[in-house]
Residue frames relative to the residue before (quaternion, step in Angstrom):
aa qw qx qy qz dx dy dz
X 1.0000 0.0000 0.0000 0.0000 0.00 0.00 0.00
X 0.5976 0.5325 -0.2970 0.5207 3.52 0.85 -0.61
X 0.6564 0.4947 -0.3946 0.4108 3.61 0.70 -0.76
X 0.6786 0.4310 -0.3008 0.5132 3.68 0.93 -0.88
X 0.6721 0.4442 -0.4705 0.3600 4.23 0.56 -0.10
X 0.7715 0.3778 -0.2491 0.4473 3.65 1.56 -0.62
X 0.4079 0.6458 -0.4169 0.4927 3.47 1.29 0.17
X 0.1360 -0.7695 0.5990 -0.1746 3.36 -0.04 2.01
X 0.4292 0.7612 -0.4293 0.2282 3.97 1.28 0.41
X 0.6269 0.5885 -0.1593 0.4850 3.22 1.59 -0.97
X 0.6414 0.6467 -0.3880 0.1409 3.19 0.46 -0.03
X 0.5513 -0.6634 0.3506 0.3649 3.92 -0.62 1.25
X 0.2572 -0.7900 0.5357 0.1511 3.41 -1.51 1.05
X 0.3674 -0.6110 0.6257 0.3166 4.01 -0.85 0.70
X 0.0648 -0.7349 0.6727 0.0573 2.76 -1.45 0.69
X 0.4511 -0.7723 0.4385 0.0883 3.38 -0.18 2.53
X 0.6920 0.3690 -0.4324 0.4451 3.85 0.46 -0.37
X 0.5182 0.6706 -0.4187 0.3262 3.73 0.31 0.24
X 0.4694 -0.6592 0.4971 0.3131 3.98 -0.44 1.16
X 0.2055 -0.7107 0.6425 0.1997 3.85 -0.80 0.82
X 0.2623 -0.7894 0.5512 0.0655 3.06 -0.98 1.20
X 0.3771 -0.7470 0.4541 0.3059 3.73 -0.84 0.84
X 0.2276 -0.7888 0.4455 0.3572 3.19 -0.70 0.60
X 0.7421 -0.4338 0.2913 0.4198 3.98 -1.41 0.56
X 0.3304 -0.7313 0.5375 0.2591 3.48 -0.64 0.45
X 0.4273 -0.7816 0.3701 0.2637 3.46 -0.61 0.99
X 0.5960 -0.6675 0.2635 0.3604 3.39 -1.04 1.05
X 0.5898 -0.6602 0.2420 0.3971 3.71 -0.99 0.85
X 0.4819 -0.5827 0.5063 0.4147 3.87 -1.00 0.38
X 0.7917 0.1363 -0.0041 0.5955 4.10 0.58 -1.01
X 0.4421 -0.6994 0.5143 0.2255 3.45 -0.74 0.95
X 0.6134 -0.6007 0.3353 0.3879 3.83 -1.06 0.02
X 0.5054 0.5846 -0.3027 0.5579 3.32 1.95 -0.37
X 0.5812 0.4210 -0.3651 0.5930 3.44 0.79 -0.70
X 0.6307 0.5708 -0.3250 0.4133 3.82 0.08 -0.48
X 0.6804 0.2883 -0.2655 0.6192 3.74 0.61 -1.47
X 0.4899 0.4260 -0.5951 0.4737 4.49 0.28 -0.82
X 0.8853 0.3014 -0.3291 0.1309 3.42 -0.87 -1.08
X 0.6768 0.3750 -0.4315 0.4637 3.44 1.67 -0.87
X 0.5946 0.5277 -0.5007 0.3426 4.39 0.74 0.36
X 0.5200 0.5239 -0.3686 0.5651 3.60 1.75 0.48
X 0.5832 0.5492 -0.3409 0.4919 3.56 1.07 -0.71
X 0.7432 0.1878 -0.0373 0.6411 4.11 0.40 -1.63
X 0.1588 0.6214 -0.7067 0.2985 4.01 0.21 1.36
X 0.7006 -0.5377 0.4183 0.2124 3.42 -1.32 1.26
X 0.2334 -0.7198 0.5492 0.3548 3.80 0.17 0.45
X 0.5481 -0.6429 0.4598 0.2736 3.79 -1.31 0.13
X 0.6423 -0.6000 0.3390 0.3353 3.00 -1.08 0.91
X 0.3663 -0.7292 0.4765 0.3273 3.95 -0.57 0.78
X 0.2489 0.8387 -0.4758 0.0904 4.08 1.15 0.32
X 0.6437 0.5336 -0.3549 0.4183 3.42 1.10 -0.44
X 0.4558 0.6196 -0.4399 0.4635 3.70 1.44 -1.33
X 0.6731 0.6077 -0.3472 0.2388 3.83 0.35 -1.56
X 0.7969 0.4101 -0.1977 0.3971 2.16 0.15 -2.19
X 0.6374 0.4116 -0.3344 0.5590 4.27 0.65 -0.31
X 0.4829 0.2366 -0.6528 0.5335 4.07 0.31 0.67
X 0.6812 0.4099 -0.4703 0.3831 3.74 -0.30 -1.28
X 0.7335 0.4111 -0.4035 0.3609 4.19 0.01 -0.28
X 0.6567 0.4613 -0.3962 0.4460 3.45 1.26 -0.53
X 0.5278 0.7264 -0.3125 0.3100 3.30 1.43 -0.32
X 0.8399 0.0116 -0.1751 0.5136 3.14 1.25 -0.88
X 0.2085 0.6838 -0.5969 0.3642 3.60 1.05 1.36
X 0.4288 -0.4996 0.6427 0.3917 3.36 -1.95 -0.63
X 0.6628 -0.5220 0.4390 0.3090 2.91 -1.82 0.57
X 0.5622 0.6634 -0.3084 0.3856 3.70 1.41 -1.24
X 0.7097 -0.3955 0.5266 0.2502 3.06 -1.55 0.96
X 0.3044 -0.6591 0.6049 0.3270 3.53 -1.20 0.28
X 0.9599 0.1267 -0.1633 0.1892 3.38 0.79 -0.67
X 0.0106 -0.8365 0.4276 -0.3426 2.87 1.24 1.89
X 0.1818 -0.6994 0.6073 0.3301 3.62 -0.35 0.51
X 0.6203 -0.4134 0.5948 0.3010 3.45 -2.16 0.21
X 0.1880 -0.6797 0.6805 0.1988 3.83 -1.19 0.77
X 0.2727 -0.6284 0.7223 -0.0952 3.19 -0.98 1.91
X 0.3665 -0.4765 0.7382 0.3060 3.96 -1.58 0.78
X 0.5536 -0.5303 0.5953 0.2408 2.85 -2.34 0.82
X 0.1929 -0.7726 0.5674 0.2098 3.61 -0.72 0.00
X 0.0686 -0.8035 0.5872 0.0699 3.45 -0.27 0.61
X 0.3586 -0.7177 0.5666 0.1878 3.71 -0.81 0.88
X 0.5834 0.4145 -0.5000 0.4876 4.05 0.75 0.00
X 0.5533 0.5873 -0.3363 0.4856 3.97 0.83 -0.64
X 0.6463 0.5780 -0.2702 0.4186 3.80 0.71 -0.89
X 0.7928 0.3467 -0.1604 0.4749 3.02 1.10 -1.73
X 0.5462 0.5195 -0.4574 0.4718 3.60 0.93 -0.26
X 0.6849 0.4834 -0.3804 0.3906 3.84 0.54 -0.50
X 0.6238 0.5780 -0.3252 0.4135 3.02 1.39 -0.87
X 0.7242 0.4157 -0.2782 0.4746 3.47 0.97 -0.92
X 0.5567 0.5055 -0.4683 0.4640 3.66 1.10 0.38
X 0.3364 0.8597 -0.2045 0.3254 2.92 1.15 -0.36
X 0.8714 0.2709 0.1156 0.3923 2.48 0.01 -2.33
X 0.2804 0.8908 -0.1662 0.3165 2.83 2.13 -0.76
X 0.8184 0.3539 0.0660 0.4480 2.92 0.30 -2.83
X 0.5284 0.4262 -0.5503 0.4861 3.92 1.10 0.11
């Protein structure tokens, strides 16, 4: 095993008079159009926040209440009325 790690006979020769040839560059993966579309989707203008406003300034001068909650109103009974009334009239 040693004989094959120091055995420096094998070793490939360049030959310097020979025309270097370029190799093709390989075709692209994303085109430059694909490139400008995605970075004028990437740094789009964010939107104006006019809606966010315009809903603080309405909550601002709404109520807090449900719209559709009825109002608790007392019953009035009209036999209850007249019996007070006739205590009432009673105590002069």
């Amino acid at each position: 095993m040693t004989d094959l790690a120091t055995n420096f006979e094998a070793q490939p020769t360049i030959d310097l008079g020979a025309p270097a040839t370029a190799a093709a560059p390989p075709p692209p993966l994303i085109t430059e159009q694909e490139v400008l579309l995605g970075s004028a989707a990437a740094l789009a203008a964010p939107t104006v926040g006019r809606r966010s406003l315009r809903l603080a300034v309405r909550a601002l001068f709404t109520s807090s209440r449900p719209e559709g909650v009825p109002r608790h109103y007392p019953t009035h009974y009209s036999f209850i009325e007249d019996a007070a009334m006739a205590r009432e009239m009673y105590r002069l």
